[in-house]
N, C-alpha and C positions, 0 to 999 in steps of 0.2 A: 452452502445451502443447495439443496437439488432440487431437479424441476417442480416436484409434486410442493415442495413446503412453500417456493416461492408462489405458485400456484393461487394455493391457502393464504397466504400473505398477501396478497394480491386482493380473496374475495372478502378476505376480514376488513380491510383498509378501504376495500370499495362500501361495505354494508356500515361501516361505522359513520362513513360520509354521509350516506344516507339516513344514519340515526340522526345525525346533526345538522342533517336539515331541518327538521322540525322546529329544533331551537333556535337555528338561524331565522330560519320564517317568524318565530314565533318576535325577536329582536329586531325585526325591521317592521313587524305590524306591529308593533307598538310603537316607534320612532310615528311610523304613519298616519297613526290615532293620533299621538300628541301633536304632531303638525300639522294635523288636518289637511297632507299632501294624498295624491294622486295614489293608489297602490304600484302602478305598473316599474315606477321609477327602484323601488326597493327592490321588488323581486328582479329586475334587469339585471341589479346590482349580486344580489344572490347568486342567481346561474352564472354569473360573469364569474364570481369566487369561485365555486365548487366546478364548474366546466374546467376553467385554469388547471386547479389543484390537478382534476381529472387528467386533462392534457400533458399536463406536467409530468406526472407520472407515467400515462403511459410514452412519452417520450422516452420517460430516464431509462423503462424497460428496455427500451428500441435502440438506445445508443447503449447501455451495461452489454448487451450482446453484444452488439458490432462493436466496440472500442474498448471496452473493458469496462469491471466495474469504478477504477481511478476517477476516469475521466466526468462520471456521472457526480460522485461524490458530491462536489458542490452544488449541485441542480438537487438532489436530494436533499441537501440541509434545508435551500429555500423552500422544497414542498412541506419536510418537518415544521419552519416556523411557522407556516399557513396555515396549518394542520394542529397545531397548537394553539393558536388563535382561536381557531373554529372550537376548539374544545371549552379555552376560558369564555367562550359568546354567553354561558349563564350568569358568570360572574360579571360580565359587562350590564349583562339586562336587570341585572338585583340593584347593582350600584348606581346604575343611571336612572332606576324607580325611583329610588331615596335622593338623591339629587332633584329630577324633575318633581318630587313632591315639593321641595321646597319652592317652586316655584309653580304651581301649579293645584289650586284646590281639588281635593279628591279623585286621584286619578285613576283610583279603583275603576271606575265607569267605564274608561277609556280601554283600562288592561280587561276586564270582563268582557267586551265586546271584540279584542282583538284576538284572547285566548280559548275561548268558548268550542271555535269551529278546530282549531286543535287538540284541546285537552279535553273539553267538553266538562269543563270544572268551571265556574266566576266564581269560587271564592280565591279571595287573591292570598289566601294563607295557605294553601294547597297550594298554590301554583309556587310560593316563593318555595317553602316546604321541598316539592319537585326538584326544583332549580340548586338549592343546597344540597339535598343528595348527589346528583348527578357532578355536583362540585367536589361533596367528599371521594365518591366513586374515583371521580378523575385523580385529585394529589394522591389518593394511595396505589392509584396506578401506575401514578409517574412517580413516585417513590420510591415502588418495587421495582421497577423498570431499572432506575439510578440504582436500587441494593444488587439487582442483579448483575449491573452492569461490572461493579466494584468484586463483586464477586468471580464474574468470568475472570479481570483484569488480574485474581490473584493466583487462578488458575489455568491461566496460559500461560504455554512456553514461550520465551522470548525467543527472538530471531539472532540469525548469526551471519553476521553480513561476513562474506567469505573474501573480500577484495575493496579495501581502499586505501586512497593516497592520503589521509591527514596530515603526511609533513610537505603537501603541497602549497607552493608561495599565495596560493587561492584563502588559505587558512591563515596567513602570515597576524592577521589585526587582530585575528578572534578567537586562532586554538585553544587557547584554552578556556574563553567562554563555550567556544562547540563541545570540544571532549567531556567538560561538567554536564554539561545535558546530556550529554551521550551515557553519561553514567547512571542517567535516573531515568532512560526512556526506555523503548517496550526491545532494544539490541543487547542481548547479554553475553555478545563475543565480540569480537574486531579483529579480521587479519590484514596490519601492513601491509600494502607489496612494496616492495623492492623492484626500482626501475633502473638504477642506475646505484654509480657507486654512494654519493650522497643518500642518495635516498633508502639504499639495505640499509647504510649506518644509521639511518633516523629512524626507521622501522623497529630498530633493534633496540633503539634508545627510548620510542615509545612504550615498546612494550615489555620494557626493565620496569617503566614508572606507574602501567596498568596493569590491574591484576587480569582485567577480562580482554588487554589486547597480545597479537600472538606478530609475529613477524615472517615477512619471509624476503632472501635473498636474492639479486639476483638484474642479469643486464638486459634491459628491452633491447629488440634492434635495430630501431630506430640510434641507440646507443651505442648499437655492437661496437663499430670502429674505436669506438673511445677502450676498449678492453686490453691488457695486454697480458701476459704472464704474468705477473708480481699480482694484479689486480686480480686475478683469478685466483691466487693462493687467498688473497684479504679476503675474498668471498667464500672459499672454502672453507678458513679459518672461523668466519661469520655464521657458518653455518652448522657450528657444533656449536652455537649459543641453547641451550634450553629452551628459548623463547620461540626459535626460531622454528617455523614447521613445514618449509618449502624454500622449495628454489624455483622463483618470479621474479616478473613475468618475463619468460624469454619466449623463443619463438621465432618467426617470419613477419616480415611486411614488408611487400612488394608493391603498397599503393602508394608508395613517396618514396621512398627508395632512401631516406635519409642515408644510410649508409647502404654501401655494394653489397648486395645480393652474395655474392661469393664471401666476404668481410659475414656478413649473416648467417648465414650456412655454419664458417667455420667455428666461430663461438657458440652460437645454438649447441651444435651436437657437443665442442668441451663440456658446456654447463649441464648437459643433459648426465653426460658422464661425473661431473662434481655432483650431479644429485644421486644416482647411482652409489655414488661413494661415500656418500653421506648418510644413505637409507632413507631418503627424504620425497616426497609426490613434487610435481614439477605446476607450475600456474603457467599456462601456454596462450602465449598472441597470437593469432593466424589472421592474414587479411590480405586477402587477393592471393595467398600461398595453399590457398585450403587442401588440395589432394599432395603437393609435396610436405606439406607438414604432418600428414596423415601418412605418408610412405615413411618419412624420417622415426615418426613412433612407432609406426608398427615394427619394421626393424631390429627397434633399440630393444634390449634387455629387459627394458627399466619404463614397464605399464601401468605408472601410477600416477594420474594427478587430474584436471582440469582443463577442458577448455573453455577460457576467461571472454565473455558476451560472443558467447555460441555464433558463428556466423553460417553456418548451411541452412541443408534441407533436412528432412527426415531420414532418408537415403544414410547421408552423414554421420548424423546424430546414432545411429543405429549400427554406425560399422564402430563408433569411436566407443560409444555402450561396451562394443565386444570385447575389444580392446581393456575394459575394463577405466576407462577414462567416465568422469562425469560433466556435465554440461554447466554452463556459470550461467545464469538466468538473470538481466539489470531490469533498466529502467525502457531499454528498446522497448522491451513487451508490451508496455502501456500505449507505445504509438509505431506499433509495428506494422504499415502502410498495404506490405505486402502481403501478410498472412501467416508469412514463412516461417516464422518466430513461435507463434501461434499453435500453426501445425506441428510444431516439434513439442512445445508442452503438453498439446493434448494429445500425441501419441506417444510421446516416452513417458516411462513411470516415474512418480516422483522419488523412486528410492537412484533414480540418475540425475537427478538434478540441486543444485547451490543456487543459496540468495548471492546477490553480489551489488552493489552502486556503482562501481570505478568510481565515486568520487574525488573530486569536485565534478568529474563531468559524467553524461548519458541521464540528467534528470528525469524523473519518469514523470507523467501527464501525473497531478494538474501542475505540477509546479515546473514544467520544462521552461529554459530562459534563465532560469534561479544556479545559484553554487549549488551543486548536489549534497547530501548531506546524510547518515545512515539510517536516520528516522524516518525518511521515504519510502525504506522497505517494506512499508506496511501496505503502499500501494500497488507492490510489486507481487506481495502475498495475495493481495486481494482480486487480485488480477488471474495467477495461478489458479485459485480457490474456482473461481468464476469459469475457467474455459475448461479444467478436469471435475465440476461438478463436484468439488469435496469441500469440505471443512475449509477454513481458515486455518484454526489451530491445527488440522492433519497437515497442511502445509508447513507448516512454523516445526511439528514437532520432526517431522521425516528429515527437512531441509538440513535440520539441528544435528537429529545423530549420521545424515549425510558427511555433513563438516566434520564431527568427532571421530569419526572412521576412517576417512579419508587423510585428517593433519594430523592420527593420532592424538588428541585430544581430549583428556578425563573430565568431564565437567556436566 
């Protein structure tokens, strides 16, 4: 949504509030009649609601900018329920007429003198008459509302999460509770990574038993040391599987050093070669390695693949662009502290950028704390959407033939 619609959005939702005060007012002087209380206690009560609502909102604007639109999400549902409260307020005042009749002789009296200075109608069959329009108005508003909504959901493109673990021990109670949902939610691909030798095999095995998951091969280096020769031929072998569409996630990390930097180095550049020789794009780690992982690609033959939760600047992002590499875009985005993350979306085009979770971990705001999971990615879309000023579904669909282009993918 761009500035000008949210704008419009904005003074629509302001003037509606405004319609509905009338019927708000009109709902507590009638309370006030029948209980022959005070007026000032009801109207307190009014601005207290609609000031909130007001508040509310423009908070959520205030933090959707600065933190994304993710993190707002829940603070907007409770201004929706509010907001739909204030709408059913006619149907409260009809019901509570016919209730307080029964206890109360003629309350016509009470309602004439409370509606008068608003509608300037005392007949109270007009005034109900009123009240039931503005009821009908409403369910078929929120009806087309729900048809449209059903109708966007059959024409959008699903997302394609480019990067997760599902045969992580994180998944051990529930895989296959998750992966069923995963098959009915708004992700219409899933690529394995492969971090270790276990885990290519489970990648592979996964996506033998999904039709919509793809795999890929391949040793983190955190794992490097554990590689040897034999191991490198199983992975090479692993890698003319059909399923298979990459050699991951390998790469550099020098921020724990699990294994020797030199041990790292030397299988990196093998496996870079087993993808070469495989004809395969490569899912690259860089962490605290970033300008030698950037000299080792630029070097190599073989200019095709990913860098997996993008760790630079812009600067980066732009030489690795050249290079012909795309950027893995997660859950950081959502609470990206520094900016940095930020700035690299809204200045690269989305035709260089992948969705991605690394699930089970980097959960994106609101659910960070939680296992990650691939249906999150919608907050990660909504995020994008938010700081390049486009679409949602532009995001969803670019992202999509991003990945089919990149892991060769017909779909």
């Amino acid at each position: 949504m761009n500035k000008v619609a949210r704008y419009i959005l904005l003074v629509i939702t302001m003037s509606v509030f405004l319609f509905l005060t009338l019927w708000f007012i009109g709902l507590l002087w009638f309370v006030r009649y029948i209980s022959r209380m005070p007026p000032w206690p009801f109207l307190l009560l009014f601005f207290a609601v609609v000031i909130s609502l007001m508040v509310l909102m423009l908070w959520a604007v205030v933090m959707g900018k600065e933190h994304g639109a993710a993190r707002v999400q829940p603070l907007l549902r409770i201004v929706n329920y509010l907001a739909l409260a204030l709408v059913l307020s006619p149907l409260f005042i009809v019901v509570g007429f016919f209730i307080v009749r029964l206890f109360i002789p003629a309350p016509e009296v009470y309602i004439r003198g409370a509606f008068i200075p608003f509608f300037g109608a005392p007949s109270l069959t007009a005034y109900i008459l009123v009240h039931i329009g503005l009821m009908t108005f409403t369910a078929v508003t929120y009806a087309k509302v729900k048809i449209d909504k059903k109708r966007v959901e059959i024409v959008t493109t699903k997302i394609f999460e480019t990067h997760a673990h599902y045969d992580h021990r994180q998944y051990n109670d529930d895989r296959e509770a998750v992966l069923a949902k995963l098959a009915d939610s708004e992700v219409g691909a899933v690529i394995n990574i492969g971090c270790d030798m276990e885990a290519s095999r489970a990648s592979v095995a996964l996506a033998e038993r999904f039709d919509h998951f793809y795999a890929t091969v391949g040793v983190h280096p955190h794992d490097a040391k554990t590689l040897t020769e034999p191991l490198l031929a199983e992975l090479a072998a692993l890698a003319q599987h059909k399923k298979v569409v990459a050699v991951g996630e390998i790469g550099l990390d020098f921020n724990r050093n699990f294994s020797p930097p030199e041990v790292q180095r030397k299988w990196f550049g093998r496996q870079l070669d087993m993808a070469a020789e495989a004809g395969l794009p490569v899912v690259i780690h860089s962490r605290d390695a970033d300008e030698e992982v950037f000299s080792i690609l630029e070097a190599s033959p073989h200019r095709r693949g990913v860098i997996h939760a993008f760790p630079g600047d812009v600067a980066l992002a732009q030489r690795y662009a050249a290079l012909g590499f795309y950027l893995g875009i997660g859950g950081i985005l959502t609470y990206d502290k520094t900016g940095r993350l930020r700035a690299v979306v809204k200045e690269m085009p989305l035709e260089c950028l992948l969705l991605e979770t690394d699930c089970p971990f980097l959960t994106p705001v609101p659910h960070r704390g939680k296992r990650n999971e691939s249906k999150y990615l919608t907050y990660i879309v909504a995020t994008i959407a938010m700081i390049k000023e486009v679409s949602e579904e532009e995001v969803r669909a670019q992202t999509w033939a991003n990945a089919c282009t990149l892991f060769g993918i017909d779909r």
